[in-house]
N, C-alpha and C positions, 0 to 999 in steps of 0.2 A: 424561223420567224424573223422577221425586218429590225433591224437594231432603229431602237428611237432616237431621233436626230430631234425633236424641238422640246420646247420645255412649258409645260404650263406655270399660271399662278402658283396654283396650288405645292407645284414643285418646289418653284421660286422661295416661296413661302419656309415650306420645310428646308430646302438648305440655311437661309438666315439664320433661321428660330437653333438650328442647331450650331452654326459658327458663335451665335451668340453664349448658348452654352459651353463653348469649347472643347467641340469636338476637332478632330483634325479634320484638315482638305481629303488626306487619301482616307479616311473613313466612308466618309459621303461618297465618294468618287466607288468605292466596293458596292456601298449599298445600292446604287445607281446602276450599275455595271449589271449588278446579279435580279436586279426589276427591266432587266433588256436595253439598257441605254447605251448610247455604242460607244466603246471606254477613249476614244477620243474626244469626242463630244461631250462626254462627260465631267472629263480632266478640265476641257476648256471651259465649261458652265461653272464649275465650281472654283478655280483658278479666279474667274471674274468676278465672282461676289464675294470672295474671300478677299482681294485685292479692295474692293469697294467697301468691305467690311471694316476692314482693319482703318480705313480712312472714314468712318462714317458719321465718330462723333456720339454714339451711345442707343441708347433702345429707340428714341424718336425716330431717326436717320432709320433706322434699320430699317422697321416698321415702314416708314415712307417708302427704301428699297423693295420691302416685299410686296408692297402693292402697285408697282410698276407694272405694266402690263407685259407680256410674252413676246413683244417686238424688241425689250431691252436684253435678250439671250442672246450669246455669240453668234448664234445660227443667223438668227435675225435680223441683227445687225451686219453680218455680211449679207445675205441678198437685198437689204435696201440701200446698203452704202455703196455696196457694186453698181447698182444703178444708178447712182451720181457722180460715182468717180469716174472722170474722164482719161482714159488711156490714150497715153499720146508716143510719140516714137521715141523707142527705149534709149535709155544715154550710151546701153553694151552695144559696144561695135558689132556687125552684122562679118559672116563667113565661119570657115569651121577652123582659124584658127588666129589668136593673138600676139602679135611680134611685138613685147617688150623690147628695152634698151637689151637686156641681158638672159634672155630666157623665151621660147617659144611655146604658148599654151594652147592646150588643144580643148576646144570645144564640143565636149560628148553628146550634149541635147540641149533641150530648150524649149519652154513652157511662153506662148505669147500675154497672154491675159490672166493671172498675173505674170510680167515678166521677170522667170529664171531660166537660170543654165547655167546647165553640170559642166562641171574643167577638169580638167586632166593637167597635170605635169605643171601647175603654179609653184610647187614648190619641191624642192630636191630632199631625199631621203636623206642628205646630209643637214640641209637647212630645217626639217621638221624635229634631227635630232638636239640639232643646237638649241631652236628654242626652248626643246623640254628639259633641255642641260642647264638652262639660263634663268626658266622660271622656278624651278623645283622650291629652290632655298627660300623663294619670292611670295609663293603661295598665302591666298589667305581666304575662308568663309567666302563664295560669291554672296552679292548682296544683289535687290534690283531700286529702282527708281519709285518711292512711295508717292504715289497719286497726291496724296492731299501737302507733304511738309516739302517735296523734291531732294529732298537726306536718301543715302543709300538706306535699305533697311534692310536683313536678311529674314528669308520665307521658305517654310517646310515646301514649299514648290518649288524649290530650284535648291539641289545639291550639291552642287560642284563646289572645287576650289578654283581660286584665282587669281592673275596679277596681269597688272598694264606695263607696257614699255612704252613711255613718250617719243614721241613722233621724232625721228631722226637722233633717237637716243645714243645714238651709237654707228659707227660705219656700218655695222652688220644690219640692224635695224635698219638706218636709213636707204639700205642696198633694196631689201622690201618694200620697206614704205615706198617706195617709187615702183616698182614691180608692181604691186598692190593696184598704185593710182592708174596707171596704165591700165590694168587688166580691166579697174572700176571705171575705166574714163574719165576720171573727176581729178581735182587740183588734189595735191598730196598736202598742200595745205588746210583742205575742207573735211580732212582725215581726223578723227580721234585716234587715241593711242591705242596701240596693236594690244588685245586683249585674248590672254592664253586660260583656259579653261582644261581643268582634271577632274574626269568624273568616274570613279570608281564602281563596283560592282552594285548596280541600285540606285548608280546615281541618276537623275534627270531631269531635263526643264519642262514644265507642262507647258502647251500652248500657250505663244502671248504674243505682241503686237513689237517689234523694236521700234516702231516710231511712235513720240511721245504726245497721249491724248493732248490736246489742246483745251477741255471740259475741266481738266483733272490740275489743281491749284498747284501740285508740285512741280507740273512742266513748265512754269512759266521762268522756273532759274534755268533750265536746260535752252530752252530756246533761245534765251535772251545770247545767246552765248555759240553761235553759229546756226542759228535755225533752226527747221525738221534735219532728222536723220532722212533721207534722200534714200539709199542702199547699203547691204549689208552685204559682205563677204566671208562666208565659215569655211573655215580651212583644217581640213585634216591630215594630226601630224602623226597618227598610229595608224593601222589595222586593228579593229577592232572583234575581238574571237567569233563573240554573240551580241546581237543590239546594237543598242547608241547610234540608230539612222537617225536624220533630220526628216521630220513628216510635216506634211502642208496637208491637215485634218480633211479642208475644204475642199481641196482637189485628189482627195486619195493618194497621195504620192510621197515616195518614200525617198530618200538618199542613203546609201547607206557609204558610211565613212572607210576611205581608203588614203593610206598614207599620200601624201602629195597633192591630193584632190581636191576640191572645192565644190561650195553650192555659191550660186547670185544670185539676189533678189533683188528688187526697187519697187517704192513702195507710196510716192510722193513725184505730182506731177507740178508743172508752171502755175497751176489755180492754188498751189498749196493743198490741193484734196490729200489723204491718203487711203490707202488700198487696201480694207481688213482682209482682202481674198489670201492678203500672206501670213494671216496665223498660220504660227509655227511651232515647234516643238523639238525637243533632243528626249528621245525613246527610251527606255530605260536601259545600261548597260546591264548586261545577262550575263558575262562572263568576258576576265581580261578587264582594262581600263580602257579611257578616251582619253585623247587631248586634242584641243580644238584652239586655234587661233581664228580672232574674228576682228575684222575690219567695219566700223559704222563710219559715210562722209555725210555729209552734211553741206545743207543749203551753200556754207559761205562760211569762211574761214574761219578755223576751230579753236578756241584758245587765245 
């Protein structure tokens, strides 16, 4: 039987009424899964109004959300936003490979609409090891960006631990950060800080957007402060046993994490539109850990 990809009211409906009672996200996301819903689609539907919830302001708000109609569902919002979002020529340089100052990257594929592409050889098994040497001690609860206050907030959807190294923190840092700008084509000034992620057995991020809604009252201290995020760079600094690929729900497609390697996306064109075709996700690790280094630049100078 066809795993169900769209979401009615009535659905809509029952997820609030039970985030309101507090239940958890991965509750819902089972009971879905095992009424045939396809557990990406899933994660992603609930992930959205659980984010919306938490910013909503009390039983009226809610109520209002649940009576939203069936085009406000992730599904939905990608095939109407797709249709207005204008793709224009990507800012990754074109060929199958990238000549840094200090390092030659090979480009294993590449997805046009939305545009990503898999790399090979960004970063050396020595450099993958130093970062997780450097962040260990650093670690802390990842947190994400709360729609309605823009305060970090931490949520049972995103597992990891985490720390940032500022931009040019250091020779060794700053040796990447230009690596980094290179590979992304963008100023290594429109760079946020290099952000190291460890996600242990069960850990993982459900589907979500890295650039920040424009609707949502918390983006407006993020943007004020370089712009849209523009593109994002996840970098992988383990082999990972079982699990922990990066999947893009919308397009079926999976990454799955190899020491040195990398995924690009971009996600923000000249109109300022952005591109929900790149929800994303990090899959749950199954066995062994992750560590992930991840690069976001932005419109215009960061910091």
């Amino acid at each position: 039987m066809e795993k169900i990809t769209n979401i009615s009211p009535d659905w809509q409906k029952w997820i609030l009424d039970n985030l309101a009672r507090g239940c958890t996200a991965q509750s819902l996301i089972d009971v879905m899964v095992e009424k045939n819903f396809d557990p990406m689609f899933a994660s992603a539907i609930v992930f959205h109004f659980s984010t919306a919830h938490k910013g909503s302001g009390g039983p009226v708000a809610v109520a209002q959300l649940a009576a939203q109609p069936a085009a406000n569902s992730i599904k939905d919002k990608v095939q109407t936003n797709s249709n207005t979002y204008s793709y224009e020529a990507p800012r990754f340089k074109p060929g199958n490979f990238i000549h840094t100052h200090d390092r030659v990257v090979q480009v294993m594929g590449r997805v046009e609409k939305p545009y990503i592409a898999v790399l090979d050889n960004v970063l050396s098994h020595e450099e993958c090891d130093e970062l997780i040497r450097l962040s260990q001690a650093r670690l802390k609860r990842s947190t994400i960006v709360d729609p309605t206050t823009g305060k970090d907030a931490v949520i049972e959807e995103r597992t990891s631990f985490g720390t940032f190294f500022h931009v040019n923190e250091n020779e060794f840092i700053a040796r990447l950060d230009r690596r980094i700008a290179e590979v992304m084509n963008w100023p290594v000034e429109n760079g946020e800080g290099l952000q190291i992620l460890n996600y242990k057995v069960g850990g993982e991020y459900k589907p979500h957007f890295d650039y920040f809604p424009e609707h949502d009252p918390g983006s407006k201290v993020h943007l004020n402060n370089g712009g849209q995020r523009v593109s994002t760079l996840v970098m992988y600094l383990n082999d990972v046993e079982e699990g922990g690929a990066t999947v893009f729900p919308e397009l079926g497609m999976t990454v799955g994490p190899k020491k040195g390697a990398a995924v690009y996306f971009e996600y923000t064109n000249s109109k300022n539109q952005v591109d929900p075709m790149t929800l994303h996700g990090g899959m749950p690790v199954l066995q062994g850990e992750k560590w992930i280094a991840t690069k976001w630049m932005r419109q215009r100078k960061f910091g």
